[in-house]
Structure formats: C-alpha cells, structure tokens
N, C-alpha and C positions, 0 to 999 in steps of 0.2 A: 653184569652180563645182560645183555640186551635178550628180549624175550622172541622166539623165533615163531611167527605167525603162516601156518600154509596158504599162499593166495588163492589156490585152487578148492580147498576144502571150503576157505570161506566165504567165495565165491556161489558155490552149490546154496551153500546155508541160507545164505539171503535170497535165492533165488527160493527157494521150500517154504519160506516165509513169507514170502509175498505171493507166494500161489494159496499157502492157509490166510492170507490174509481177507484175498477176497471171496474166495467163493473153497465151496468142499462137498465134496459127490457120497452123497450115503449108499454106502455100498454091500449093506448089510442082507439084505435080501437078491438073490441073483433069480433070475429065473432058468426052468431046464433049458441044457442045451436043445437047442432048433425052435426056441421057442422067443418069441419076442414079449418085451411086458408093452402092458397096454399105456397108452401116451399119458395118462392120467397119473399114472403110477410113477411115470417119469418124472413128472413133473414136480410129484411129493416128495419125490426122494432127493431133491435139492434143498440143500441148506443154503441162506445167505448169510453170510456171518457180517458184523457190524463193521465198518471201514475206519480204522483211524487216521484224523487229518490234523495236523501240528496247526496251533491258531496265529490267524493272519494279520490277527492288532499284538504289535508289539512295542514295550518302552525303548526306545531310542538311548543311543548312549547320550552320555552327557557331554563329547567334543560333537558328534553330530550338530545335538539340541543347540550348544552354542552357535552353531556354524550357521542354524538356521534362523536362529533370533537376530545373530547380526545380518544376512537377508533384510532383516526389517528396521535396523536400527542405523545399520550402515550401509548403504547403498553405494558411498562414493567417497574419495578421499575427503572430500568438505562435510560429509555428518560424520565422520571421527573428529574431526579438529570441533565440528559446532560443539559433541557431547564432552568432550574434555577440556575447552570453555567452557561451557557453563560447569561444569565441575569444579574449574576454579575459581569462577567466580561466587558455587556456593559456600567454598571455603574461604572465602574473605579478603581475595586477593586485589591487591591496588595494583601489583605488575604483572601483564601477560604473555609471556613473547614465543613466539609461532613458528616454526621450524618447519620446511617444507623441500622434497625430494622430487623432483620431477613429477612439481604440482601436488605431491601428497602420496603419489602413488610408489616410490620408493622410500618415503620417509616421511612421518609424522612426528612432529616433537614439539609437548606442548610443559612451558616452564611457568612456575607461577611461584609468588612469595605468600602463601594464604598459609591456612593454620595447621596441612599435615596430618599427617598420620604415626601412630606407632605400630609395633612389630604387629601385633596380634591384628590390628586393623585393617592393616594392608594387606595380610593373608588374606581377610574376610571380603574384601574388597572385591576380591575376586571371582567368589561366588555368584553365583547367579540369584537374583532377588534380595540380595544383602545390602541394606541401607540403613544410614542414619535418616533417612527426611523424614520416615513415617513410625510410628509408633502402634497406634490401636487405628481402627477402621475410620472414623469421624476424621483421622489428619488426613483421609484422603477426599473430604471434603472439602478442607481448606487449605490447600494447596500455595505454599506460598514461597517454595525454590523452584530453579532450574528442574531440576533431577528428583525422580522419587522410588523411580519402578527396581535402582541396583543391577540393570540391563548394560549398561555402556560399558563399563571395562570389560565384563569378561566375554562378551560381543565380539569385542574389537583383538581382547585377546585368541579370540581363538580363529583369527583370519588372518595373523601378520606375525612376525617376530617380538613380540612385546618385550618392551621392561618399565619396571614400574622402580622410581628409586625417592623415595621420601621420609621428611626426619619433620619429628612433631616440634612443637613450643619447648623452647628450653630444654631439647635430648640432647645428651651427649653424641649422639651417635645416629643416622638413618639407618634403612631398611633396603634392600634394592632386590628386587624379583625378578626375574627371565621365566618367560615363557615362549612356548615357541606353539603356532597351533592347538591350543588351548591346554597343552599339556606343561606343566610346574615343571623347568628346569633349576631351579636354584633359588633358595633363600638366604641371604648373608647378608651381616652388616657390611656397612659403607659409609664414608665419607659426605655428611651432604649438608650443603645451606637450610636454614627453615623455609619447608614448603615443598613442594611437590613438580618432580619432572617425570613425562609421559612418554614414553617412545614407541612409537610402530611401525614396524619396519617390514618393505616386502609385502605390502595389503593385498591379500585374497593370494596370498603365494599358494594356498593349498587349496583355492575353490577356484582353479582356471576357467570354467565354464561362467564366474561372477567377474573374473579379472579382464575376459574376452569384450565386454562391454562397456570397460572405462574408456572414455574421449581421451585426447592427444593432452600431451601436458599441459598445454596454455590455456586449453580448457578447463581442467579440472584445477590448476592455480588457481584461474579466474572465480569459480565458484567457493573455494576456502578461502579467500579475499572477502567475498560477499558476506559468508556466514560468519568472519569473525565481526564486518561490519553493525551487520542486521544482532550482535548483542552488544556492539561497543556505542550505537546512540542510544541507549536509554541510560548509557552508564559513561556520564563525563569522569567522574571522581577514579576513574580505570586506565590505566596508560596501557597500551597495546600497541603491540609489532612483531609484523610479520615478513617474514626474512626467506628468497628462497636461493640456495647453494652461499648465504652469506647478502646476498642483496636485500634492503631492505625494499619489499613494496609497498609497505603501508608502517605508517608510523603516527598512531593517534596519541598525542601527549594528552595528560591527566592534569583537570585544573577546573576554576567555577566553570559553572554553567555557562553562563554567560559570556566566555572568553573561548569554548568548547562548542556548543551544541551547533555552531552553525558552520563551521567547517568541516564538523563529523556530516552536517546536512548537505555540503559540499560535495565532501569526496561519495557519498552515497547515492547522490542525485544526480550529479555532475557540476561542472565548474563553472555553465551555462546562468547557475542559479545565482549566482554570487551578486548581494545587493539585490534580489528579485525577491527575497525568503518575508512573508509575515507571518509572526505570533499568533497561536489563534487559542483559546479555549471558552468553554462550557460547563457547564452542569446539566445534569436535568436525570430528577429522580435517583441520585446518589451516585450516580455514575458521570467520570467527569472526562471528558475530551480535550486534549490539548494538542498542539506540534507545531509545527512550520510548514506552511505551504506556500508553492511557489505563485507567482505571477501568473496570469493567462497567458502572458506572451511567451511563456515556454512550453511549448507543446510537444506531445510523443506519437507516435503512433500507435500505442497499445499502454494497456494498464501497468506495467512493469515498474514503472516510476512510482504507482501510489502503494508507500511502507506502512502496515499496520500495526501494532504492538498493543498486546493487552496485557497488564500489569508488568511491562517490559519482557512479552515475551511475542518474540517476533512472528506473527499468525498469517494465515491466508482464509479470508472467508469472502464472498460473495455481495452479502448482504451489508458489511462494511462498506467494503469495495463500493456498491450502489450509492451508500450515503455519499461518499468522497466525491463522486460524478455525479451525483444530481445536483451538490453544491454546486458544483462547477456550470453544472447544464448550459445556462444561458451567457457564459463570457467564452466559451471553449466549441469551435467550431464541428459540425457534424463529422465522426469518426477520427478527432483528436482528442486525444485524452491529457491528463494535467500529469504534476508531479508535485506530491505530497508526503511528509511525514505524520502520523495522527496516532499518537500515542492515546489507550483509555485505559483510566484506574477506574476497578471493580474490585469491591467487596469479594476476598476470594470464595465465602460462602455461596458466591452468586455466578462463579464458573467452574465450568466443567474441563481441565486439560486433559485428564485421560481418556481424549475419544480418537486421537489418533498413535500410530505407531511412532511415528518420528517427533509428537505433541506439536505437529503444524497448525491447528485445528486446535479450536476450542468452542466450548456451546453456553450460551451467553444463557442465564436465566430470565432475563428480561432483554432480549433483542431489539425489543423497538424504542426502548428507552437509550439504549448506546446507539442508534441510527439517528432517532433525536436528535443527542447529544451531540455528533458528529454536524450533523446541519445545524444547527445554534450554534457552533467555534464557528464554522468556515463562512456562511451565509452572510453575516455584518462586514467582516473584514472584505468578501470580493463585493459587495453592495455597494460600499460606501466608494469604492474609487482608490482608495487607500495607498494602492501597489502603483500607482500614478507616479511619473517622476519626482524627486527633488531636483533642483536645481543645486548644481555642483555638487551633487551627495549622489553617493552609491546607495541611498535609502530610497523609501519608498513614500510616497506622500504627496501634498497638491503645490504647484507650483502658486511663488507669494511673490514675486518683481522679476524685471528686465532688467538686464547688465545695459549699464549708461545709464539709466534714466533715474537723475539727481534723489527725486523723494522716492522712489522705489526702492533704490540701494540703502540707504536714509530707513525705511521699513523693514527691510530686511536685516540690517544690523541692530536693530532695535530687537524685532523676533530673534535674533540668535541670541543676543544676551542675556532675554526673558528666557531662551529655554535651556540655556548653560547656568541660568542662578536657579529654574529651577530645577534642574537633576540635582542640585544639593537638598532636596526635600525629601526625606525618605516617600513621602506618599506619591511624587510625580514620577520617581524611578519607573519606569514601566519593571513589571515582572511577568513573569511566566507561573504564576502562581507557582511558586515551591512548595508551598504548605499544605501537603494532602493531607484529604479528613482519616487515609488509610494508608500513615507513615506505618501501623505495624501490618502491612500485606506482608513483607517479607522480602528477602533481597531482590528478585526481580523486579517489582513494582519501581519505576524510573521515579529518579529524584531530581529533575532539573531543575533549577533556579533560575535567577531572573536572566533573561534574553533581551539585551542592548542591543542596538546597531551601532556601527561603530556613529565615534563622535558623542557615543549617550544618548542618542535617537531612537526612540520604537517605533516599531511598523504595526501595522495592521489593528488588531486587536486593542493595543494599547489605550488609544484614548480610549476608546469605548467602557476599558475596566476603570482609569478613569473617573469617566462620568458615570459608571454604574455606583462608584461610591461617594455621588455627589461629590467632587472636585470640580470648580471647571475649567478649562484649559486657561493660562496665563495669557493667550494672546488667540486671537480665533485666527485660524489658520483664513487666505486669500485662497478664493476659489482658483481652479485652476485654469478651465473651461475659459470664463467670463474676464480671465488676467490674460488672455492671449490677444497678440494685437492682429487684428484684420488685417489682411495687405488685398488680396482678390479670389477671385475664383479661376482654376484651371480645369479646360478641357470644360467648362460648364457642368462641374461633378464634384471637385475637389476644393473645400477653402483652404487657402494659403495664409497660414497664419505664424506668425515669429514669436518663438517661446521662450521661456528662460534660458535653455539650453542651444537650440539653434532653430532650424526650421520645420514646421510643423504642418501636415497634409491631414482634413479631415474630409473623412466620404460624407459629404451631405447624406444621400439616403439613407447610409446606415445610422450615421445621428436623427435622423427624420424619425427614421422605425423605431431605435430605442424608443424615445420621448413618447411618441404614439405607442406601442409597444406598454407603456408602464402608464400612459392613461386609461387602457384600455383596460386593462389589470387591475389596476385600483375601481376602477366602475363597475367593474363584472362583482368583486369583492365586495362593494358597498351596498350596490343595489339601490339607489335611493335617486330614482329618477335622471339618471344618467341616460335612458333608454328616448330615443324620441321617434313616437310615433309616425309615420307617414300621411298625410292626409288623405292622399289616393296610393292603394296600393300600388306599387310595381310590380309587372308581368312580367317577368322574363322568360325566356326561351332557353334550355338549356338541352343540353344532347341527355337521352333516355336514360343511360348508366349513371349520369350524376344526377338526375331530376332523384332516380329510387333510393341513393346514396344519401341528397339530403334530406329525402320525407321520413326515413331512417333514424338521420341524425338530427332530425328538428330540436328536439329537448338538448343536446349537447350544442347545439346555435344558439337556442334561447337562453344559456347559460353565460354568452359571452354578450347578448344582448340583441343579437341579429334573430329575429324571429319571421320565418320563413313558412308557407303552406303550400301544400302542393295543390298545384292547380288544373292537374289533368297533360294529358297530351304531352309529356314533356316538359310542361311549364308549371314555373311556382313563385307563388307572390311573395311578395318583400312587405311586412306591415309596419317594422320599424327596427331600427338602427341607433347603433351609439352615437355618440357625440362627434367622437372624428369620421364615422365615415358616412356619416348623412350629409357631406356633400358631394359626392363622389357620383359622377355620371352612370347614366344607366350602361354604358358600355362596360364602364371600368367596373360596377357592381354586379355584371355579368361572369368576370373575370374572377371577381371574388368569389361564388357561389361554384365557380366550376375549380378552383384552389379548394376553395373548404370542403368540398367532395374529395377532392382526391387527397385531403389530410383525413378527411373520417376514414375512408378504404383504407390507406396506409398502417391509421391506429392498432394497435393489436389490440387481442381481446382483453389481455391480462394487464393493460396499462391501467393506472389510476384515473379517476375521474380530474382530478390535478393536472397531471399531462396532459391528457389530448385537450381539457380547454387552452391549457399556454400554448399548448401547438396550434391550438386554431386561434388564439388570436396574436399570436405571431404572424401568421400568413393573413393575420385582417391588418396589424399594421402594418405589414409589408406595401400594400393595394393601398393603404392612406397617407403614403411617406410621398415625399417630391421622391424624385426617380434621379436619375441620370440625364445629363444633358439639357437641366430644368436648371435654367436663369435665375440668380438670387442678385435681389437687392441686397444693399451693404446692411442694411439694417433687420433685412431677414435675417441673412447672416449671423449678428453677433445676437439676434433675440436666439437662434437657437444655438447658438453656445454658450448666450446663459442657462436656458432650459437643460442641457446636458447635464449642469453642475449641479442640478436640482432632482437628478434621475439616477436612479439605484443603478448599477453595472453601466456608469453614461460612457465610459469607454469603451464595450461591445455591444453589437444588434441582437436584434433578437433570439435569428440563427448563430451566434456566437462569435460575429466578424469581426475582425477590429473596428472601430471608429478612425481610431487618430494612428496616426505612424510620425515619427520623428527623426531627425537629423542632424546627432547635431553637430556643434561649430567647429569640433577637431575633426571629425570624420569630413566632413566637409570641406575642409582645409587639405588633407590629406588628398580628396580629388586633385584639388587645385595646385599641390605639388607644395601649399605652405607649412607644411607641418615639421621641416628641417628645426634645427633649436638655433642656425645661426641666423634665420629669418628672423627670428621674435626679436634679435637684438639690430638689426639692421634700421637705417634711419628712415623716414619716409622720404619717398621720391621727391615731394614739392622743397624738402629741406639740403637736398644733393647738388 
C-alpha cells in the first residue's frame, strides 16, 4: 500500500523552512507597550543564519561524457569511418571494405579481415580510455599506431545505433554487442568470419542540435571517400572499398608498390596527373622525405592538392605546407599552387601526435630538418627539367630524336634497348627507396617500394639516386631544348619550333629571363667579381617615393650586385651593375630602379633574406631579357635554346610562366578532322 502524503501540510513545511533558512527575528526581549526600542537594539536583535547552496561543479554522467568526447572525435560521418580505418588497419588488416548510408549519415559499416577480438576484449573496447597501444607512460612517447587514446568506439557509440560483432584468431565462435546511445543493449555469441565488423547506424540520432549541421549526402559521401583515401596511400599492401547503397565508389586493389602507389596518386590528386607524377626523396638529419609530385603544368588554385603524411599519418601543418611551395616557387605561377604527395619518416621519439583532438596535427621535434628534407626531394627533380616530355611516353624526361629523321630514329632505338637491358640490373631499377632506417616505427609509417613508370622508366628523382651511388647512366640522355628544330619566329615573340611530339611555341622572353634570371643568381651567390663597376656614375631621376624606397633598400641591391646611393633631390647614382645588365640604357635602368622600389615596398617584413633577393632579381632579369616584339636572328634563336637546357627550371620564368607549350601531332590532327582510324589506312592522294 502506497504511502498517503498531505500536499497541503507539506507544503506549509517547506515554506517554514525556507523562512528558518534565511534569516530569524530574536524575539526574546520585547519592549513595554507604547514604547519603541531604540534602532540599535533592532538591529542586534537580528540573527543571520548561514545560507546553504548545493555545489555548481558537478561529475557528468558517463552517456553525457561520451556524447561530449565524440563532439571532438567525431564531428561528421567521415571521422567515424577515418577512426574505424585506422582501427583496422591497427589490427592487421590486408581487406577493408566501407559501407556507407546516405553518405555516412544513416549508416557506417566498417569490415575488415585483421586479427579480432575476444569476448572479454570487446566488452573492454568499449570503455572509454581502454587500450591495447599504450602500456606505461614512455609508449606515449613513441607512438607508432593509428589509435592510442581508446576514445573512438565508445565516442561513436554513444551517438548512433552501434554494433560491434567480432571473432578472434582461431575462435570457434564471435561476440556481437548492440548499443544504442551509449547504453549496452546486449552481449551474445554469434556467427562470424576472423575479424572485425563496425556498424553505426542513425549518427547523432540522439544529439539533434550536432545532426542539424551535417551537409547534404554527396557532401559528406565525398569527405569519407577522402579519408579512407588520405590512409589508403601510404598503405599499397591494403585492398580498400568503399561502397555506397551497394555501389561501389572507390575500389583500391592491394599489390607492390610500384604497380599501386601511383594510381592511388591518381585517384587522390585527380586523373589530370597521369604520366605528370615524379619520384622524389631525401634525407637530411635522420628524417627522410619521399612521394610523388606533380608537373608544374598542373596547377590549382589553392593548397588542397599538396597531401602531407608523417609516418603515414595523414597531417595538416603550415610549415610543411611552406616547404612544398617554396620548392615549387619559381616553375608555379603567382597565386597557383602545385599538387603534391610528400610522405616523411621520423624517428617516432621525434614526434609528438597527441596535440590535436582528431591527431590532425603533429609537432615535429626538429622542424627545420623535415622542411630541409622536403626541399632536398623536390628542388633537383623540378631543377633539372626532368617532368619535360618524352616522346611517345606517358613519362616524363628530355626529348632524344625526330620521327623521320633516319639516324635519330637509329638513336633512339639504340637508347631504348640500352635502357630495357638495363632495367634487368637490380642497381638501374629506379626505386623509391623501400628500405627505411625506421622499418620498426610501427604500422603507420608507409612502406612503398620501388615506383616504375610504366614501360620500366623513372621520373624525376631517379637518375639523380642513380648517380648519387656512383652509377652512370647507360646512354646520356639528348638535351631537349637544343634537339628541337628551328622553323621561325611568330608575331616576333614566339619561336616556332617542331618537337618529337608535334609543334612546339616558345616565349622568347620568358626563356630570356630564365637564362638571365639563373645568371644572375649564381653571381650574387659567388661573389667573385661578377659585379662591374661603372666608370662614371649614373644619375638618375626617380619619383620621391621610390628614390626613399631604395636608399632604404641599398644593402638588399648591393646583394644582388646593383649598388646604388642616393643622391639627393630624388636622384640616386648607379656605381655598378652585374654582368647582364650593364648594358642596359639609361632609360631602361631607370625602369629598373623604379621595379626594384616597388619589389622592396611589396617585401614583407617577415620574408627571408632569400626571398626578397630572388624577388629582386627576378624583376632585374625581367628589365635584361629581349621583350616582346624584339627580332631574333635564327642563330640567336637556337643559342638560346641551347642556353635553356643548361638552366635549372629552363621550362619556367622567373615569375613561374611557362616557357614552352606544345601540340602535338594527334591533337592536331584532330583539328584538322584527321584523327578518324579509316584515314590512317586510306592511300595517298598522288597514289589514287
């Protein structure tokens, strides 16, 4: 029998209690009638009695607590799917296959063949902070999985419909758990292959306020497409697919390196890249940079293209970021950016991942040794020209003969067969260095092998490893530049010249400026009387803003070799000049001084001393190149397309423009309406 409470009495009670609570009238002395007590005495005769207040920090439960970790761990359907990839891939998994609901957001389902769990384990799994990766306090200094912190499942379980169902090595039997909103709905055996499936189902069904901010389905598809990318290239030896209502959208097969790494660099980068891709690595100071980077002729409009990865964990940092684009700086036009892969192995004693939530972010113990590292891979390979066409090859390299032309052809079958007998030399294979000094970082550190192009050809980096261990190439490659046949000049700007491929358009200027551009740079560097005096100063007249600009900047002129003083009134003398532009009219070295003024203004204050000199004498070889519209003899001409092939980046200017642009024979045909396949068999006209 239920116990019968008066609402009315109980009522009174709490109200008598909360009147004793806070204050209480002493009423112990009264004074006679008609008499008043005096105000002092009133005022004594109050008690305050002490106020109790219930305390305002309180522990959270524990579905809360989870609801608010996954807040930081899960944001969106694509960081459930990243953390249960790499979960399986800390389990050892070679298969990964990716299940996906209207983009994530009604269904995550991640399957893997790796090495499982038993009953007791996968209870513990669930726990918050419960992990196999760490042991005592020092494993969290070297850090060498995916996962450490035991946040991800039950994150995730406490925002979706969860089941977890996995069967260890040689069980007779799996485990399968339901959860629903962080709370244990069932533990039973079950039926299950070795290895482990993840389902989440309904994300953020119970935190509408985090659900009201996921994008439209083809949005958030697109981003868990990305993220199982960004961990399926550092990991060829991994087969991955991802599937949504049954379709599949991505399907990376598992195989070497080298038959793998560059169409995972494909589908990540775009399909733009294909035959564009060089090899690139370094060292420097124990930390080693390697990856694929693209051609300059493939440009973005923003950074999104350059992929970073430290010990194959896929990061975002800034200072990387800067090394990839300063490599690039001089073949990559002002506010286009490249597209790059740049994987770097580190000593994990030497980084830090636990400094962000989602471990997007990592903090390098030596930062300027991996920014090194990163310009030592990429700086040789875009230097050398490297990414320059082949002829009839999807590779990248210098053009070596002309179709028709008897001993050319003759040359050229001679180099292919020297370089098909030697891919059977283990030491001419080009590789991607597979043999890291830090095979035991741990499973995320990438293991690629060697990277071919097809046909058995490397790009980029290749020779250079190479010759770095003394080999030297079987046949010296034909410059490319100096193999190109003159035919004329168009519009008095443009030589006209026919390449292996088809037709071939170079900007005089911009080739001008290189060539100038890269003597001028080596002079400023040497120092060794490159500078030549003036016998009588020159006076020039400059407007007031730039006279103050460059009395300012004199020391950063006399760096590049232009040494300049001011001379009062606006005017500042000229005492001497490098080698290319002491002969440059007083007009045009007017022009130049009033450019190198407004490159000093431009400089920020935080640029390197590095920069602003390439920036200033960039804009000096600019002022020393032939122009536009400037008449070349046939023999100027091919001297400076020898000169190109003698000049680091001789296919961009200085400002990053192209030189050369091409056209070739099929496209060209295809104007022309020849490119049917019943044409190629058709007879010639004179023979009908």
């Amino acid at each position: 029998m239920n116990d019968h409470v008066e609402p009315h009495s109980t009522q009174q009670a709490s109200q008598a209690n909360r009147r004793r609570a806070f204050t209480a009238l002493d009423v112990q002395s009264r004074p006679p009638p008609g008499k008043r007590r005096p105000l002092v005495d009133r005022a004594r005769s109050i008690r305050v009695l002490p106020l109790f207040v219930a305390p305002r920090i309180q522990v959270l439960a524990e579905t809360l607590a989870n609801q608010i970790a996954a807040g930081e761990v899960v944001e969106r359907p694509a960081a459930a799917v990243k953390e249960l990839v790499e979960n399986a891939l800390d389990a050892g998994a070679r298969r990964i296959e990716v299940d996906l609901g209207e983009g994530g957001c009604r269904l995550v389902r991640v399957r893997d063949d790796g090495s499982g769990m038993g009953r007791e384990d996968a209870r513990l799994s669930l726990s918050r902070h419960a992990t196999s990766k760490l042991r005592t306090k020092d494993d969290l200094f070297a850090i060498s999985t995916y996962g450490f912190r035991g946040e991800a499942l039950p994150s995730i379980a406490a925002v979706s419909r969860f089941t977890l169902l996995t069967c260890g090595p040689g069980a007779g039997g799996g485990t399968r758990i339901e959860v629903e909103g962080g709370r244990v709905l069932s533990v039973e055996d079950a039926g299950a292959p070795p290895g482990t499936t993840v389902e989440a189902r309904d994300l953020f069904w119970n935190v509408p306020a985090r659900r009201k901010f996921l994008k439209r389905a083809a949005t958030e598809q697109a981003h868990a497409v990305e993220a199982v990318l960004r961990l399926a290239l550092p990991r060829p030896e991994v087969e991955f697919t991802v599937r949504e209502n049954g379709r599949v959208l991505l399907r990376l097969p598992a195989g070497p390196a080298a038959a793998v790494q560059e169409r995972r660099a494909e589908e990540a980068l775009g399909h733009e890249v294909r035959g564009l891709l060089l090899p690139v690595s370094a060292q420097v100071r124990g930390i080693r940079a390697r990856g694929l980077i693209a051609s300059p002729a493939v440009e973005r409009s923003n950074a999104s293209a350059v992929w970073l990865f430290v010990n194959g964990r896929a990061v975002r940092d800034r200072q990387l970021t800067h090394a990839v684009l300063r490599a690039y700086g001089e073949v990559m036009p002002h506010g286009r950016y490249p597209a790059a892969l740049v994987f770097l192995e580190v000593p994990p004693r030497e980084v830090d991942v636990n400094v962000h939530p989602a471990k997007a972010e990592v903090r390098l113990a030596d930062g300027r040794a991996a920014h090194e590292a990163i310009s030592a891979a990429l700086r040789p390979a875009l230097a050398s020209g490297s990414w320059l066409p082949l002829p009839g090859a999807r590779g990248s390299g210098p053009a070596s003969s002309f179709p028709g032309d008897p001993a050319g052809d003759r040359s050229a079958r001679v180099a292919e067969a020297l370089r098909r007998y030697g891919e059977r030399a283990p030491y001419e294979k080009p590789r991607w260095e597979a043999d890291a000094p830090f095979a035991g970082a741990g499973r995320p550190t990438s293991d690629p092998s060697a990277i071919v192009r097809d046909g058995g050809e490397a790009a980029g980096a290749a020779a250079p490893t190479a010759a770095a261990a003394g080999q030297a190439p079987l046949i010296a490659p034909a410059p490319y530049f100096a193999g190109l046949r003159y035919l004329g000049q168009l519009h008095r700007t443009y030589l006209v010249c026919e390449g292996p491929r088809g037709l071939v358009l170079i900007d005089q200027h911009a080739a001008h400026e290189r060539m100038n551009y890269q003597r001028l740079r080596r002079a400023a560097a040497e120092r060794r009387g490159q500078v030549q005096p003036l016998l009588v100063p020159l006076l020039l007249r400059l407007a007031p803003a730039a006279a103050a600009r460059i009395a300012e900047g004199a020391a950063d002129l006399a760096a590049i070799g232009v040494e300049v003083e001011p001379f009062g009134g606006g005017s500042a003398a000229v005492k001497a000049l490098p080698a290319p532009l002491a002969s440059l009219p007083e007009s045009a070295l007017a022009a130049l001084l009033a450019d190198l003024a407004e490159e000093l203004a431009s400089s920020g204050r935080g640029e390197s001393l590095e920069r602003r000199r390439d920036a200033l004498l960039a804009r000096a070889a600019c002022h020393a190149s032939v122009g536009a519209h400037d008449a070349l003899g046939e023999g100027e001409a091919r001297a400076l397309l020898g000169a190109l092939d003698e000049t680091d980046y001789g296919a961009r200017c200085a400002h990053g423009r192209p030189v050369v642009a091409e056209w070739p024979v099929p496209e060209i045909e295809k104007r022309f309406g020849r490119d049917y396949e019943s044409h190629a068999r058709a007879a010639p006209p004179e023979t009908l």
